[in-house]
C-alpha positions as a LaTeX table, in Angstrom:
\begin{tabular}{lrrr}
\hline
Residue & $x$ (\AA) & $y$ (\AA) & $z$ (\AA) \\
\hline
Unk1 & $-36.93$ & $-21.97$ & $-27.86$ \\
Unk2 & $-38.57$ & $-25.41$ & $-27.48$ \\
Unk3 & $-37.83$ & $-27.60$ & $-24.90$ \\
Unk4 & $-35.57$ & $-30.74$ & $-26.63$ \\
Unk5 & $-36.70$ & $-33.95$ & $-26.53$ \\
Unk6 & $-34.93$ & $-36.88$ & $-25.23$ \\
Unk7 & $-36.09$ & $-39.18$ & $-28.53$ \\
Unk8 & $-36.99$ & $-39.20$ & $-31.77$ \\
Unk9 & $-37.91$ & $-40.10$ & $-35.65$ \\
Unk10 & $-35.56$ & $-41.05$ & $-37.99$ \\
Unk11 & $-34.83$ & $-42.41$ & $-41.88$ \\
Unk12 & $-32.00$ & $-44.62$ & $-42.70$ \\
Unk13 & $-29.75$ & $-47.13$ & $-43.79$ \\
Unk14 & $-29.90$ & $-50.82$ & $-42.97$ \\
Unk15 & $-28.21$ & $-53.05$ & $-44.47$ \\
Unk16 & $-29.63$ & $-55.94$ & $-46.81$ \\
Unk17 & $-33.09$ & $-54.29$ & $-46.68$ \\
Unk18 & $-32.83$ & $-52.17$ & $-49.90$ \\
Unk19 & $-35.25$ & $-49.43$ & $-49.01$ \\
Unk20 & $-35.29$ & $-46.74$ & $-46.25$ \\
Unk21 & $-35.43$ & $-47.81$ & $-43.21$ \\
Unk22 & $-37.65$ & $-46.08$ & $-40.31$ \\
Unk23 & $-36.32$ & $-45.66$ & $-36.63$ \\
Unk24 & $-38.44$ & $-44.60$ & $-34.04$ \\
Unk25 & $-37.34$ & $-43.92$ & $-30.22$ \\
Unk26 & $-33.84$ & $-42.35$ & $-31.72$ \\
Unk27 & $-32.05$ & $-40.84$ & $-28.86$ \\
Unk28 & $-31.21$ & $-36.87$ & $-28.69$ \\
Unk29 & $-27.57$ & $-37.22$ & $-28.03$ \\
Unk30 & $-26.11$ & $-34.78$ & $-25.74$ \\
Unk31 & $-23.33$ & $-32.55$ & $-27.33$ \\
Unk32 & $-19.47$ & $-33.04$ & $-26.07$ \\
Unk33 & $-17.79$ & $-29.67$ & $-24.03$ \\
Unk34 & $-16.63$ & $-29.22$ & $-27.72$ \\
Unk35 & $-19.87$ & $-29.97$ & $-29.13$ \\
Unk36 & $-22.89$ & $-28.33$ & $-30.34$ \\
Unk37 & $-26.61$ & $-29.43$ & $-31.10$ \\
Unk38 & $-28.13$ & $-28.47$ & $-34.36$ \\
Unk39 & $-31.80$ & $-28.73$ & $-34.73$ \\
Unk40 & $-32.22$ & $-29.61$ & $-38.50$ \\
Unk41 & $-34.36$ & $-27.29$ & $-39.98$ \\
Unk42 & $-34.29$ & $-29.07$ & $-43.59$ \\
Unk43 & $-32.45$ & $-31.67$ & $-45.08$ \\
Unk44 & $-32.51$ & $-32.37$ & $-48.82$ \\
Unk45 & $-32.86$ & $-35.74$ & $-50.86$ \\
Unk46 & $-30.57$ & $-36.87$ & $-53.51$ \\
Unk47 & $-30.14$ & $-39.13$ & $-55.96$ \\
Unk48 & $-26.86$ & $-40.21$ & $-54.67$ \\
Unk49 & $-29.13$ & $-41.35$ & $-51.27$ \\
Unk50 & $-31.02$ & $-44.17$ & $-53.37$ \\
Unk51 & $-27.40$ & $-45.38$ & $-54.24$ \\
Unk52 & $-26.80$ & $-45.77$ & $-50.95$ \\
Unk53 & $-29.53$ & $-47.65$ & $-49.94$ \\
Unk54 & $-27.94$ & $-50.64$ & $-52.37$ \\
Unk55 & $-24.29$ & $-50.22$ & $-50.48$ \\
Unk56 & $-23.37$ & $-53.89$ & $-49.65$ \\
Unk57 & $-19.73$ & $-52.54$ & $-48.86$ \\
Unk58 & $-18.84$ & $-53.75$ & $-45.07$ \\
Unk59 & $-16.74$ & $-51.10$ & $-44.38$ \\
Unk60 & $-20.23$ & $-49.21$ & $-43.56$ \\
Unk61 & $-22.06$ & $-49.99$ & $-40.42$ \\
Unk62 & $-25.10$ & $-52.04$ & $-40.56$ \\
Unk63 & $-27.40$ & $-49.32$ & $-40.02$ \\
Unk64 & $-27.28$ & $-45.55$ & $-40.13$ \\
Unk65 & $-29.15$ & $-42.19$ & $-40.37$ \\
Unk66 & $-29.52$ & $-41.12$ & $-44.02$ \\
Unk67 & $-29.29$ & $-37.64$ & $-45.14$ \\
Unk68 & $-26.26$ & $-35.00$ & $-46.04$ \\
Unk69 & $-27.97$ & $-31.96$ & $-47.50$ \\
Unk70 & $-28.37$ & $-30.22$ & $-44.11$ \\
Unk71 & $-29.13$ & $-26.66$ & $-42.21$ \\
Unk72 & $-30.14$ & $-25.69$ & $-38.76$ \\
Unk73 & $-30.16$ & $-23.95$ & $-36.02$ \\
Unk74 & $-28.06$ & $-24.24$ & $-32.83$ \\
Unk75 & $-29.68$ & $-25.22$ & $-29.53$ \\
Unk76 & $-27.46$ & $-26.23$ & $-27.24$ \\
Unk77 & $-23.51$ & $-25.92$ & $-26.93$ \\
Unk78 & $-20.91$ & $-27.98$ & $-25.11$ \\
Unk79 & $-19.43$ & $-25.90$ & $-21.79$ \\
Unk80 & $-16.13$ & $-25.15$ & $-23.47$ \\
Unk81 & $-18.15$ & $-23.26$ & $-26.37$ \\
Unk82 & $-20.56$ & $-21.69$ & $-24.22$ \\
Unk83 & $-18.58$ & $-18.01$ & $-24.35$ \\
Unk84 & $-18.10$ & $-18.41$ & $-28.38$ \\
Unk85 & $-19.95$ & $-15.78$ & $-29.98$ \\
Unk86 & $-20.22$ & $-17.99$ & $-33.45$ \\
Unk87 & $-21.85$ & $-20.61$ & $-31.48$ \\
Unk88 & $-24.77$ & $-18.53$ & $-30.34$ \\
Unk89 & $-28.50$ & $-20.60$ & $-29.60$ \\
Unk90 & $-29.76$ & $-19.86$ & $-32.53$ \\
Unk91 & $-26.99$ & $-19.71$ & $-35.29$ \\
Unk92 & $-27.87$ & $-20.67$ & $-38.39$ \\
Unk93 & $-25.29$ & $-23.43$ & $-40.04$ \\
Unk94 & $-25.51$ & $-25.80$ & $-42.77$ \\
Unk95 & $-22.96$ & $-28.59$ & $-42.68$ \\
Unk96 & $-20.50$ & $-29.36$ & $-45.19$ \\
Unk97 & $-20.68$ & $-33.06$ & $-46.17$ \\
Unk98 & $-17.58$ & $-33.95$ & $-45.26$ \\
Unk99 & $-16.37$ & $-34.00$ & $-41.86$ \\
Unk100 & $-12.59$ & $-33.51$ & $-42.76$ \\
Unk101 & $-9.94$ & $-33.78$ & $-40.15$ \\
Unk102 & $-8.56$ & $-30.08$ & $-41.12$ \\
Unk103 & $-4.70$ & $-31.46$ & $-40.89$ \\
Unk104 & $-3.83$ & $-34.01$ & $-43.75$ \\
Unk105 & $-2.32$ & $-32.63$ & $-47.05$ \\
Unk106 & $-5.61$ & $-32.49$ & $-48.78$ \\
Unk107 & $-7.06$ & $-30.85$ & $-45.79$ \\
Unk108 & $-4.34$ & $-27.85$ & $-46.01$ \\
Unk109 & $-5.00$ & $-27.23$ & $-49.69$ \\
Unk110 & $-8.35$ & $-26.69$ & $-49.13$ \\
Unk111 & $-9.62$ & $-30.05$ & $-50.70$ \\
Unk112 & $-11.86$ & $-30.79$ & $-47.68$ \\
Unk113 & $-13.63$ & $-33.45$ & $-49.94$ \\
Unk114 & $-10.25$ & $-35.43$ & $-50.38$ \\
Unk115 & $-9.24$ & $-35.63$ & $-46.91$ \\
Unk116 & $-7.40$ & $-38.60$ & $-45.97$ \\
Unk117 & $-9.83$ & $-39.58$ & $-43.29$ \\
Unk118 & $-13.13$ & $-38.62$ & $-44.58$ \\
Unk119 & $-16.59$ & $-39.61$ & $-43.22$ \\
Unk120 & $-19.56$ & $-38.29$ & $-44.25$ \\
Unk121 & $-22.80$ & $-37.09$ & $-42.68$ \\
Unk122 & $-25.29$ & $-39.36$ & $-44.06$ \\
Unk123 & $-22.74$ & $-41.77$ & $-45.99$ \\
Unk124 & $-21.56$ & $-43.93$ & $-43.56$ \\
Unk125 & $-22.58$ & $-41.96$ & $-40.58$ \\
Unk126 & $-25.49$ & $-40.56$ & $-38.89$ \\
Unk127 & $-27.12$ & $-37.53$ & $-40.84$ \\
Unk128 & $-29.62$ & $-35.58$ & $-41.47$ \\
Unk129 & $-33.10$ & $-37.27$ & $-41.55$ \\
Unk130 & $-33.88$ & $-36.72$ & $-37.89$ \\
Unk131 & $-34.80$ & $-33.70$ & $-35.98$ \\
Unk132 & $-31.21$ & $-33.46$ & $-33.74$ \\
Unk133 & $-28.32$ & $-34.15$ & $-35.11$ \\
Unk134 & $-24.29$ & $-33.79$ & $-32.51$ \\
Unk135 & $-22.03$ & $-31.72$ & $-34.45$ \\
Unk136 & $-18.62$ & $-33.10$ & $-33.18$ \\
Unk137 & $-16.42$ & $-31.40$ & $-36.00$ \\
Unk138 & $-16.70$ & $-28.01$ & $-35.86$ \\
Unk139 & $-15.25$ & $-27.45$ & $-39.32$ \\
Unk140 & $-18.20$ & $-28.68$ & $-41.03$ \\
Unk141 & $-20.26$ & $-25.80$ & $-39.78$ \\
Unk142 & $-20.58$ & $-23.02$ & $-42.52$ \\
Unk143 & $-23.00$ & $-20.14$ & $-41.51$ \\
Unk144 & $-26.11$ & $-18.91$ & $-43.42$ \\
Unk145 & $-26.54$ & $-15.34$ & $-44.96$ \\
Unk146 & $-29.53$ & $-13.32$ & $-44.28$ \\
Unk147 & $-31.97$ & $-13.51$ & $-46.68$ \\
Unk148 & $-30.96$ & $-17.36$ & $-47.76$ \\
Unk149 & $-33.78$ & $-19.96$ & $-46.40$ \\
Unk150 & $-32.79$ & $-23.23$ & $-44.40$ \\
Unk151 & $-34.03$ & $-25.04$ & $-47.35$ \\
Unk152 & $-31.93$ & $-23.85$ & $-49.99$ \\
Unk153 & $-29.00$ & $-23.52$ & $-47.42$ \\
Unk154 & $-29.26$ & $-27.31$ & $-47.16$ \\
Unk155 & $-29.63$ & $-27.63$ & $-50.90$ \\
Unk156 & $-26.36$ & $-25.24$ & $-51.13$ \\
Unk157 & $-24.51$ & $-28.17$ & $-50.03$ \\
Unk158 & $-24.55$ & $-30.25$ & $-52.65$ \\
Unk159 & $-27.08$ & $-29.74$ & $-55.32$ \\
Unk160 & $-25.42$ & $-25.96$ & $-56.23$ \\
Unk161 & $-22.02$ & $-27.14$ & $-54.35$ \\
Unk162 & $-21.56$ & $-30.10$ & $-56.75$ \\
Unk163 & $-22.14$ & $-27.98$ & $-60.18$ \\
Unk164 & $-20.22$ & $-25.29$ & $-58.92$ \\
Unk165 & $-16.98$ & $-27.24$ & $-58.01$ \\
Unk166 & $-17.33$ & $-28.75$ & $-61.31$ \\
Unk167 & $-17.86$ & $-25.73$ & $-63.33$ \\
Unk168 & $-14.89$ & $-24.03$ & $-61.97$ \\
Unk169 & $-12.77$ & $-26.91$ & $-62.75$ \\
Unk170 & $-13.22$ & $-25.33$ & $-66.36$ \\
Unk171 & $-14.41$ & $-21.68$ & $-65.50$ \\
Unk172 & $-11.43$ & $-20.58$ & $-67.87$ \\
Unk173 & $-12.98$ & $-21.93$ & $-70.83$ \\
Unk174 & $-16.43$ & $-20.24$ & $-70.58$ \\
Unk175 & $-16.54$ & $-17.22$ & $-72.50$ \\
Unk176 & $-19.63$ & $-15.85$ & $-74.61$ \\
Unk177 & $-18.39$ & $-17.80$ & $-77.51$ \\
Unk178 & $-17.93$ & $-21.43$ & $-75.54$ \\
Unk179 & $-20.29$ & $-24.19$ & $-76.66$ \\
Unk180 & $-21.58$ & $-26.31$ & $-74.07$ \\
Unk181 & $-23.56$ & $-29.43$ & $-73.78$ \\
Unk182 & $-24.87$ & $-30.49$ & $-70.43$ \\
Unk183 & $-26.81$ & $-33.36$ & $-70.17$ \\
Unk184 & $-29.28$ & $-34.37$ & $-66.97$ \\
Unk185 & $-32.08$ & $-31.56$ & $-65.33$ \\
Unk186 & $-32.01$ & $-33.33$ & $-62.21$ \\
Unk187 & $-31.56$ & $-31.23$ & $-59.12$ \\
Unk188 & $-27.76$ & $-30.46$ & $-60.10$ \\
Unk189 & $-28.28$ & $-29.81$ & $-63.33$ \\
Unk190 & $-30.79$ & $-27.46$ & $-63.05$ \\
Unk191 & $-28.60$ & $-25.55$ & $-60.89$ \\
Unk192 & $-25.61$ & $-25.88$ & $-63.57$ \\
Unk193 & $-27.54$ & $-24.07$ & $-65.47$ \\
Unk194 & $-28.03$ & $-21.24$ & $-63.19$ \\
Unk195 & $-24.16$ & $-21.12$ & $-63.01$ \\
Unk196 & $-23.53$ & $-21.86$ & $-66.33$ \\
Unk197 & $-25.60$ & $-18.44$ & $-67.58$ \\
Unk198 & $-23.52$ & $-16.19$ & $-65.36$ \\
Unk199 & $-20.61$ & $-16.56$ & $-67.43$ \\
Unk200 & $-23.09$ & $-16.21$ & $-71.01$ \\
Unk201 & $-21.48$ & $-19.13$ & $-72.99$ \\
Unk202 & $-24.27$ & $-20.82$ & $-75.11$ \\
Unk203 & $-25.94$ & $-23.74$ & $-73.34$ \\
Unk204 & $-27.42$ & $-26.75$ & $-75.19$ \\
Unk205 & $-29.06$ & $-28.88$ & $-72.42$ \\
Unk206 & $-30.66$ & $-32.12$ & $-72.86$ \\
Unk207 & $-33.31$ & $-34.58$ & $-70.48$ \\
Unk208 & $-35.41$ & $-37.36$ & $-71.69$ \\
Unk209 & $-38.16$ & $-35.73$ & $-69.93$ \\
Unk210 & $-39.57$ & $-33.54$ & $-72.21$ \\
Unk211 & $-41.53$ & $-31.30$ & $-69.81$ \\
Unk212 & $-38.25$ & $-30.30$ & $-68.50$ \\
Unk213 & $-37.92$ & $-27.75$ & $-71.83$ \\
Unk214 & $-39.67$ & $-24.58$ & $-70.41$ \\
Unk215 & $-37.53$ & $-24.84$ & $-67.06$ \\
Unk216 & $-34.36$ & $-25.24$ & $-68.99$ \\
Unk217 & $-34.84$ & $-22.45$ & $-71.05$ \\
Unk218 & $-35.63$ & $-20.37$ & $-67.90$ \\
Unk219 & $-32.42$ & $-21.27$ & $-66.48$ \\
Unk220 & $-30.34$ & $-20.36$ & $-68.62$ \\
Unk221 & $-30.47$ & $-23.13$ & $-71.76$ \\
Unk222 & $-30.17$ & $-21.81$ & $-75.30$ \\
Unk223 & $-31.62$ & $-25.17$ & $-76.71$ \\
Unk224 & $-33.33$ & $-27.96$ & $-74.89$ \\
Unk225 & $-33.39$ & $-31.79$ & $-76.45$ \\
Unk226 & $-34.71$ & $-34.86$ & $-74.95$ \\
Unk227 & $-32.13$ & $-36.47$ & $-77.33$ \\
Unk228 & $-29.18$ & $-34.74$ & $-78.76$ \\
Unk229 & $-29.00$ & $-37.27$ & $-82.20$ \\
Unk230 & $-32.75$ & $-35.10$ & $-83.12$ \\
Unk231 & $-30.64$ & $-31.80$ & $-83.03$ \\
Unk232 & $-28.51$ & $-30.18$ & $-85.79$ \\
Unk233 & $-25.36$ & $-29.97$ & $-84.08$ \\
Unk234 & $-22.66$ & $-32.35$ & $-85.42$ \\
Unk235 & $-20.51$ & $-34.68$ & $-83.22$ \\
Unk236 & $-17.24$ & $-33.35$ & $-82.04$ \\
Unk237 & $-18.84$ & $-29.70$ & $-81.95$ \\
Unk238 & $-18.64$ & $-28.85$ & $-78.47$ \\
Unk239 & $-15.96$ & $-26.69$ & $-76.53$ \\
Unk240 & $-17.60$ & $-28.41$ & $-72.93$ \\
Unk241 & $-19.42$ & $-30.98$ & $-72.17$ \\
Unk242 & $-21.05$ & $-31.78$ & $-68.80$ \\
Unk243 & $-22.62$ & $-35.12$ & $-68.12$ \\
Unk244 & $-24.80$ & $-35.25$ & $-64.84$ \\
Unk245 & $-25.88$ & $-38.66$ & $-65.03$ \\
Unk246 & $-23.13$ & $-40.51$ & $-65.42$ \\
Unk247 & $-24.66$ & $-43.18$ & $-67.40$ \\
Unk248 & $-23.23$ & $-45.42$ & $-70.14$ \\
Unk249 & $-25.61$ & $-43.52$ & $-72.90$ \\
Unk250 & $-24.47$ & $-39.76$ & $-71.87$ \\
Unk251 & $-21.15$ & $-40.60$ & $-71.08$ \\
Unk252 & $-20.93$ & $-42.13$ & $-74.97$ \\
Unk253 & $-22.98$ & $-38.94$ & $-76.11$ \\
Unk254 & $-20.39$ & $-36.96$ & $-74.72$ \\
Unk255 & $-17.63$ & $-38.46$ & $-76.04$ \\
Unk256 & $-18.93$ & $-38.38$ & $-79.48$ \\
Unk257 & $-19.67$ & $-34.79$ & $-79.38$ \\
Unk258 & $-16.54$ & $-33.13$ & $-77.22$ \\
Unk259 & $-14.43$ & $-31.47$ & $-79.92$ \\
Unk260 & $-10.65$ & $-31.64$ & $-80.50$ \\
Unk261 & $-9.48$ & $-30.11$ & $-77.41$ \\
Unk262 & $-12.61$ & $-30.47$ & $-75.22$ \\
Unk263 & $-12.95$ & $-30.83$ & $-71.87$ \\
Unk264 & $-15.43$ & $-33.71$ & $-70.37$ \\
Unk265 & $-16.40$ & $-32.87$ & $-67.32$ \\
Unk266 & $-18.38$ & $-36.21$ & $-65.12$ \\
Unk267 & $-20.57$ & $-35.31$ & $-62.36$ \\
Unk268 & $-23.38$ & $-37.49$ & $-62.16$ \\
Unk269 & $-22.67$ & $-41.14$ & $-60.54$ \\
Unk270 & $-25.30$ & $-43.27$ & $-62.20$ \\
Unk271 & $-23.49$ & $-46.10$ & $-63.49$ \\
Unk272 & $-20.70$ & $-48.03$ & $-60.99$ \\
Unk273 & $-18.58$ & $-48.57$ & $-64.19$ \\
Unk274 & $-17.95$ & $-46.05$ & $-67.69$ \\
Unk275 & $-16.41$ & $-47.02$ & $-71.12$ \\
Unk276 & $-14.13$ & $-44.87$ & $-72.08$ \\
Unk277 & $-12.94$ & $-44.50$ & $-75.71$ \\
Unk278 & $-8.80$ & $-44.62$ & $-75.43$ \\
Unk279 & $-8.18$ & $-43.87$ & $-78.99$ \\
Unk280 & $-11.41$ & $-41.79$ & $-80.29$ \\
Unk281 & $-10.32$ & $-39.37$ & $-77.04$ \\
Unk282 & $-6.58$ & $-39.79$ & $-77.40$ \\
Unk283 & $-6.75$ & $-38.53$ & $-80.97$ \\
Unk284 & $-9.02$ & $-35.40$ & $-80.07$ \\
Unk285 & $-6.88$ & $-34.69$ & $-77.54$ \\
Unk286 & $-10.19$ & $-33.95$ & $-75.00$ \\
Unk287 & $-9.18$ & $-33.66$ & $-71.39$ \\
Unk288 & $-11.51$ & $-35.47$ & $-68.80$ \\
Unk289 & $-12.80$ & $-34.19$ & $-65.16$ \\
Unk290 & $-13.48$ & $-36.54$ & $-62.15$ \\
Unk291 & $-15.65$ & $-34.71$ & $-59.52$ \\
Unk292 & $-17.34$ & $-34.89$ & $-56.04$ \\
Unk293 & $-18.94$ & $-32.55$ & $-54.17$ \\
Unk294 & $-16.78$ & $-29.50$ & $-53.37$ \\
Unk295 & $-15.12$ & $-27.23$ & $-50.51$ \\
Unk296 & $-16.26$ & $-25.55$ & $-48.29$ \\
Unk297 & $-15.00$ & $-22.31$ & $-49.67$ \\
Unk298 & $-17.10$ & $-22.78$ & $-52.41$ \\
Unk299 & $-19.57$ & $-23.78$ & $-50.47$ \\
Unk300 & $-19.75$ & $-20.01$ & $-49.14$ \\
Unk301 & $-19.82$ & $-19.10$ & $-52.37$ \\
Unk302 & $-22.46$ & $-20.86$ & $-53.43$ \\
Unk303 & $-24.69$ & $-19.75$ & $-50.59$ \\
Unk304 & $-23.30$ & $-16.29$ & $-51.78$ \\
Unk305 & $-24.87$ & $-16.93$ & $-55.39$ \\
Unk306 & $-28.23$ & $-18.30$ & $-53.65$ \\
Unk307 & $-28.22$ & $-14.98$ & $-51.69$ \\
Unk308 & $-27.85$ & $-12.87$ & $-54.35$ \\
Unk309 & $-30.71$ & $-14.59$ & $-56.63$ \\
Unk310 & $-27.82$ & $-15.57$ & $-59.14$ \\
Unk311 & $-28.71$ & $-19.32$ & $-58.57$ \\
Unk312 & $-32.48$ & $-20.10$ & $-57.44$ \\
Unk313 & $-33.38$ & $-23.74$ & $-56.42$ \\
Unk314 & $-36.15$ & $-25.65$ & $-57.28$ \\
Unk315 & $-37.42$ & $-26.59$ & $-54.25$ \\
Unk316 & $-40.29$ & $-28.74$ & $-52.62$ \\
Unk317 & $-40.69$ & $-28.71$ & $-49.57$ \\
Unk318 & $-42.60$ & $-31.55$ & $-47.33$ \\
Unk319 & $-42.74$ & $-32.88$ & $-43.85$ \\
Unk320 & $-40.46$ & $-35.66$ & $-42.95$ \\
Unk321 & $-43.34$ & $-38.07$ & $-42.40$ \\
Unk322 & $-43.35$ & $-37.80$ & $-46.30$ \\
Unk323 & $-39.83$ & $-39.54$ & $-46.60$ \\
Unk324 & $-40.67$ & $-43.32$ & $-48.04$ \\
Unk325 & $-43.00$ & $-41.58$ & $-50.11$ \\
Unk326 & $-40.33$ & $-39.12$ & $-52.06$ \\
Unk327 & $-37.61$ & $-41.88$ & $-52.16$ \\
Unk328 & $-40.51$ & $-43.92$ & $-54.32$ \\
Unk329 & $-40.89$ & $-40.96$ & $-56.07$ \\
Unk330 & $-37.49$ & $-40.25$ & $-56.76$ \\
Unk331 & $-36.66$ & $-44.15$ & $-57.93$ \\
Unk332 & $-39.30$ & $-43.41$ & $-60.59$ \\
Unk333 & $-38.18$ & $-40.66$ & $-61.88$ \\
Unk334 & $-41.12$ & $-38.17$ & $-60.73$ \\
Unk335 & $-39.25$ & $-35.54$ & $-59.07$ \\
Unk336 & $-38.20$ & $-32.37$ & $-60.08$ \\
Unk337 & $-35.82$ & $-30.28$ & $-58.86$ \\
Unk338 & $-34.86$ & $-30.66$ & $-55.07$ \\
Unk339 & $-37.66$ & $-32.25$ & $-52.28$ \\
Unk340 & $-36.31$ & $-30.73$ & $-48.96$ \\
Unk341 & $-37.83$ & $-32.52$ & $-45.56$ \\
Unk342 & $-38.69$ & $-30.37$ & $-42.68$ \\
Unk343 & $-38.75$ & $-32.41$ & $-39.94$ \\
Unk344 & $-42.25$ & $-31.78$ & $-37.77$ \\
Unk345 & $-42.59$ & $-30.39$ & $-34.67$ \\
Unk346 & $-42.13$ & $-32.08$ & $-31.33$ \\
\hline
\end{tabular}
């Protein structure tokens, strides 16, 4: 194992400047007695990570390293874990998200995303776009199968985490015969999709990028639109609806075409602010799900389903110097699937 190095580069948030900031001459912290060093192996880029960069709120420091889709490798432990056999140099972890305190309510039910004192890595603390990152909160460490990479392990985290949670919110409704529309082919959706075909309900997927159609269909879609008023289908004609954009046009699409009885599931977090339609909903009697990113139970599971080859991430991977570049990339529109950074070697 390399020697570690006492700095190094890293992307983040600072506030006011409205892109990615670069920090160079980062100190390698030194873990606690309770403590462990991961050496990130791959950390994945979101959508939800160009929101961030336009965070004005104060309750967030001024400046902070970027980055919450993460997996690596342990390197160095803190004395008190040094006899651990989980914590073994070399381990493979990802991290869940959220680094909840493991006592509130929330906490005991399992709802580690809804703990009472949650902090993020990468939202509001330091995350994953640098080579080292101190794992104080052991919790957050969830181990990686054999045969799963460190790329889609850090994907696993949120881009099949994030589906998943949300699909189970409704799993009881998916049968052969449920008819579900899922809009957005993003990196979630694409993975939705994945999900979606395991229980064989009949998929109508839309994206306004066209070029998306061949993908969709090999995940899972029955029918693929780039805008559900050119299909056939009437409104109020679907059992599910899943919108993973979360912008005023999809959330409206959805609410025309949930049936009497639907369920509405939101996932995507484009838009600050929805309209909902009291009355129009009210009378069809459709029932609406709030979500955000998931346990981690299910984030085992979801590493289980990447394992297995149920779920299959599209993946790019690049070199971290590549970072300003992607974000561009991403702000346009140009990316497909999931761009995972592998940070270089040192």
């Amino acid at each position: 194992m390399s020697a570690i190095p006492k700095t190094q580069t890293a992307y983040g948030y600072e506030r006011g400047k409205g892109s990615v900031a670069k920090y160079e001459n980062v100190p390698v912290k030194q873990p606690g007695d309770n403590q462990l060093l991961l050496k990130i192996e791959a950390a994945g880029l979101c959508q939800s990570d160009l929101h961030i960069l336009k965070v004005v709120d104060e309750e967030y420091p001024a400046n902070f390293i970027m980055g919450h889709e993460i997996a690596g490798q342990i390197v160095q432990v803190g004395k008190n874990l040094a006899s651990d056999p989980k914590y073994q140099l070399g381990s493979r972890y990802s991290l869940c998200i959220c680094k909840s305190c493991g006592v509130c309510k929330n906490c005991r039910k399992g709802l580690d995303m809804c703990c009472d004192e949650v902090s993020g890595y990468g939202i509001g603390t330091d995350g994953g776009f640098q080579q080292y990152i101190v794992v104080e909160n052991l919790r957050s460490l969830v181990p990686i199968p054999e045969g799963v990479s460190y790329q889609e392990a850090a994907v696993a985290t949120d881009s099949v985490l994030t589906p998943y949670h949300a699909i189970r919110k409704v799993q009881q409704f998916l049968e052969p015969t449920t008819r579900v529309l899922l809009f957005g082919l993003g990196g979630l959706g694409l993975n939705a999709l994945q999900i979606l075909r395991t229980y064989g309900c009949y998929v109508v997927a839309v994206d306004r990028k066209a070029d998306l159609e061949a993908q969709a269909k090999r995940y899972g879609a029955a029918e693929f639109y780039t805008d559900i008023g050119d299909s056939n289908h009437p409104t109020d004609s679907f059992d599910i609806c899943f919108d993973f954009c979360g912008y005023k046009q999809t959330f409206e699409d959805c609410q025309d075409y949930i049936a009497r009885d639907g369920k509405l599931v939101i996932v995507g977090l484009g838009n600050l602010q929805l309209n909902y339609m009291n009355f129009y909903l009210a009378r069809k009697e459709v029932t609406i799900y709030a979500n955000f990113g998931g346990t981690a139970g299910e984030q085992l599971a979801c590493l289980e389903l990447v394992r297995l080859g149920k779920v299959k991430p599209l993946i790019k991977s690049v070199s971290i110097d590549e970072l300003p570049y992607y974000f561009d990339q991403l702000a346009k529109g140009k990316v497909e699937g999931r761009i995972v950074f592998t940070p270089p070697k040192l």
